[in-house]
N, C-alpha and C positions, 0 to 999 in steps of 0.2 A: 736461624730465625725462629721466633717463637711464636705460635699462633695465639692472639688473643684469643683467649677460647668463648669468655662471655659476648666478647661481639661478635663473633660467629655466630651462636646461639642466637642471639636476637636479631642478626642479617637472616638468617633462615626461619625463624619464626614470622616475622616480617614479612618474607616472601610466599610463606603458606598462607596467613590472615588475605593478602589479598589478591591469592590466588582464588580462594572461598569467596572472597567477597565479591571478585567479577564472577562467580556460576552463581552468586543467589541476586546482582545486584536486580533493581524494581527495572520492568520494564524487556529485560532477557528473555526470551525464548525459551521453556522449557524442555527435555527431551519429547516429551509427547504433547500433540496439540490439545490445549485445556479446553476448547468444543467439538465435543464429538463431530465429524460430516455428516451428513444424513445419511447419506448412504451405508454408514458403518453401523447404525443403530439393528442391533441382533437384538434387543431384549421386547419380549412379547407383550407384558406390561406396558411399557413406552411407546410401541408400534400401536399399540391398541388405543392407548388415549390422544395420541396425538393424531389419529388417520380415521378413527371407531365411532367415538362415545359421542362426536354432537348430535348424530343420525341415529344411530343404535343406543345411543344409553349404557349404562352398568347392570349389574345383577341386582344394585338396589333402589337403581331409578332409571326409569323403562324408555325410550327416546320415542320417537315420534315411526322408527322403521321397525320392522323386524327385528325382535328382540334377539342379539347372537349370544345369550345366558342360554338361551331356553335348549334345552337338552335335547325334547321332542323334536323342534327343527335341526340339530345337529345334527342326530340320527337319521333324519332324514334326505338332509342336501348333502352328506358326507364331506370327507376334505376336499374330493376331488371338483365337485362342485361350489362349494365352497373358493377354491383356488382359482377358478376360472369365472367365476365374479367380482373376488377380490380385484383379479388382472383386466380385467376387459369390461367390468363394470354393465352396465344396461343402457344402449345405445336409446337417447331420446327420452329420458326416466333423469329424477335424482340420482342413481348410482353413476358417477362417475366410474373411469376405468383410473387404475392406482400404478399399475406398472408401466414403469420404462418403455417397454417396447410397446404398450396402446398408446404414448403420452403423460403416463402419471409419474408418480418422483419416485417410486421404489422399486427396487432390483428385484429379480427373481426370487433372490434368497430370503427376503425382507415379507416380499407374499408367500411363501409357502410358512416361512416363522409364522406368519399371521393365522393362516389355516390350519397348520397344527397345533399352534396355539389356542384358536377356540376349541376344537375338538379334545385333547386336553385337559380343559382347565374346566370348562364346564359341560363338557357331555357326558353321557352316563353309559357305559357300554351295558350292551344286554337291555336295554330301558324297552325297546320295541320287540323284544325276540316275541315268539308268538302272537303277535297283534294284528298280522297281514297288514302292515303300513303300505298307505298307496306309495305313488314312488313321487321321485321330488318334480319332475317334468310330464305336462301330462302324453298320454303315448293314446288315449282312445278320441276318437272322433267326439267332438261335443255336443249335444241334444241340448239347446238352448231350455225347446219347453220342457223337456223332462228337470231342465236345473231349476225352471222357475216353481217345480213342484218342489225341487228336495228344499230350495230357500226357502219355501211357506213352512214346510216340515220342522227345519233344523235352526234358520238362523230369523224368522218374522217377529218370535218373541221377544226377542231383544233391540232387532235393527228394524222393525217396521213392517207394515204388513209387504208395502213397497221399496222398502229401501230404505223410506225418506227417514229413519231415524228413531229416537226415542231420548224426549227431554225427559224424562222420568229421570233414564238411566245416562244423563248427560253424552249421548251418543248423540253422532251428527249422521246426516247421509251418506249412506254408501253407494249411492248409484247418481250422485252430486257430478255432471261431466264436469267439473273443472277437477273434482278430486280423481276422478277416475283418467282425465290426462297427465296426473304427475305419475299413476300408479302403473308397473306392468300387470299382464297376465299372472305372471310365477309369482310376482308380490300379493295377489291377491290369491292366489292358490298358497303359498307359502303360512300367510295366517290363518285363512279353513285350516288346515293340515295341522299346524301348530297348536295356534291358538296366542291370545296376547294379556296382559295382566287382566282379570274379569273376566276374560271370553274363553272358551273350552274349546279344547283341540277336537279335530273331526271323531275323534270316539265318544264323547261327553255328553253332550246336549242332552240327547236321546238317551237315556240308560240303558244298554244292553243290545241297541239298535244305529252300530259307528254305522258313517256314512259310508257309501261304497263309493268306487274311483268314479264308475258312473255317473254318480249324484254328487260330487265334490268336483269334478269336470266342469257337467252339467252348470252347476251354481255358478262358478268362476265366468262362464260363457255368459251365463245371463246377466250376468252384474258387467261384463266387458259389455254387452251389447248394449248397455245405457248413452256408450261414449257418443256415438254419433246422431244422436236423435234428443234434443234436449227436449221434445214436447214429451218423451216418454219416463223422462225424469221427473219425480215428484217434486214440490218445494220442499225445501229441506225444515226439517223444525228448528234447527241448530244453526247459528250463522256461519260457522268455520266447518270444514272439513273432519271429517272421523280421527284422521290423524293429528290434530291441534285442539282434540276436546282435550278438556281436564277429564281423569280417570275418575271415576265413581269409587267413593270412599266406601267402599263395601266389598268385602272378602266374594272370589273366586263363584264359593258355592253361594250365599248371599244374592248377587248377583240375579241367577237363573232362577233362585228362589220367589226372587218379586218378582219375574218377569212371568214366570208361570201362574200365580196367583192373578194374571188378567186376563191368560188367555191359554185352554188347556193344550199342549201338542196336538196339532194335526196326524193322523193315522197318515 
């Protein structure tokens, strides 16, 4: 018997077309799922804008917390620190806690990507060496009055002789109790320390004369001790909080520039 052979060919041609055509038809399951789980998401980039940026902001537009660009506080709070607020967040504050095991949606591996990823991508190693950086939590006992002397010294020209602000420089109050119930201690020590777009990290202000932990302590206590005594709290010049002003459209130095020309540094 002879095989037709062209109809062979086209029985078996046949049979490959719509073998192809059940793996590609619309609607099939692919070998890998086409939305990533959450839980699989490794990439530092994507952890970061989708968990980061509405609180913290980018490197080129500053959010309303703690800027995590800014180098100076990297070096400061290190990963480790950094890891164990990404994880467990700030009980009774904005920061939620983000991992699994506090209740939030990311695995361990997810927050430490995250921690090694800001240190990384935007710190600057060596940036503090010789500086004597205070440290990121503070470790001395607080001297409320001695802090309300270093704020007259370091931070009155900018935020007010009391706290209560400066419309000049589109600043609101900082000793505002409604603002000072969102904010913790560390977050207000975290920006002294730092510093945030316009405002100078605790070596700045002063030229030649950084603040010591004492007096960066101190300050933090006295702006915390606004919280429970509103008579003590000035009216604000500003209707929102420090952290919902719009930034002063004037450079870094700018800034302390005008604010000295009203009123010389206190000794």
């Amino acid at each position: 018997m002879r095989t037709n052979r062209p109809l062979l060919m086209a029985i078996l041609a046949g049979t490959t077309l719509a073998s192809v055509g059940c793996n590609t038809s619309p609607g099939k399951p692919g070998p890998v799922p086409e939305v990533v789980r959450p839980d699989q998401v490794l990439d530092f980039a994507t952890l970061y804008k989708a968990n980061c940026v509405a609180c913290h902001g980018t490197d080129r537009e500053p959010g309303a917390a703690i800027s995590l660009t800014n180098p100076v506080f990297l070096a400061v709070a290190g990963q480790s620190n950094l890891s164990n607020v990404i994880a467990n967040g700030v009980p009774g504050k904005l920061m939620p806690a983000f991992a699994q095991s506090a209740g939030g949606m990311l695995s361990d591996q997810q927050v430490d990507i995250l921690a090694k990823g800001l240190v990384s991508t935007w710190g600057k190693p060596g940036i503090l060496d010789g500086q004597n950086a205070p440290p990121y939590a503070a470790v001395l006992h607080p001297d409320t009055a001695a802090g309300a002397k270093a704020y007259a010294t370091y931070c009155s020209r900018c935020h007010g002789a009391a706290g209560e602000g400066n419309a000049d420089l589109k600043l609101g109050s900082i000793v505002q109790p409604s603002y000072l119930g969102l904010i913790s201690d560390q977050e207000l020590r975290n920006f002294v320390i730092a510093g945030a777009p316009g405002m100078p990290d605790w070596r700045s202000d002063n030229p030649g004369h950084p603040m010591s932990d004492d007096e960066l302590t101190g300050t933090v206590a006295w702006l915390g001790s606004h919280r429970d005594s509103t008579s003590a709290a000035p009216a604000s010049t500003m209707s929102a909080s420090p952290a919902s002003q719009p930034k002063p459209q004037v450079s870094h130095k700018a800034t302390h520039e005008a604010a000295s020309t009203k009123q010389e540094p206190q000794p």
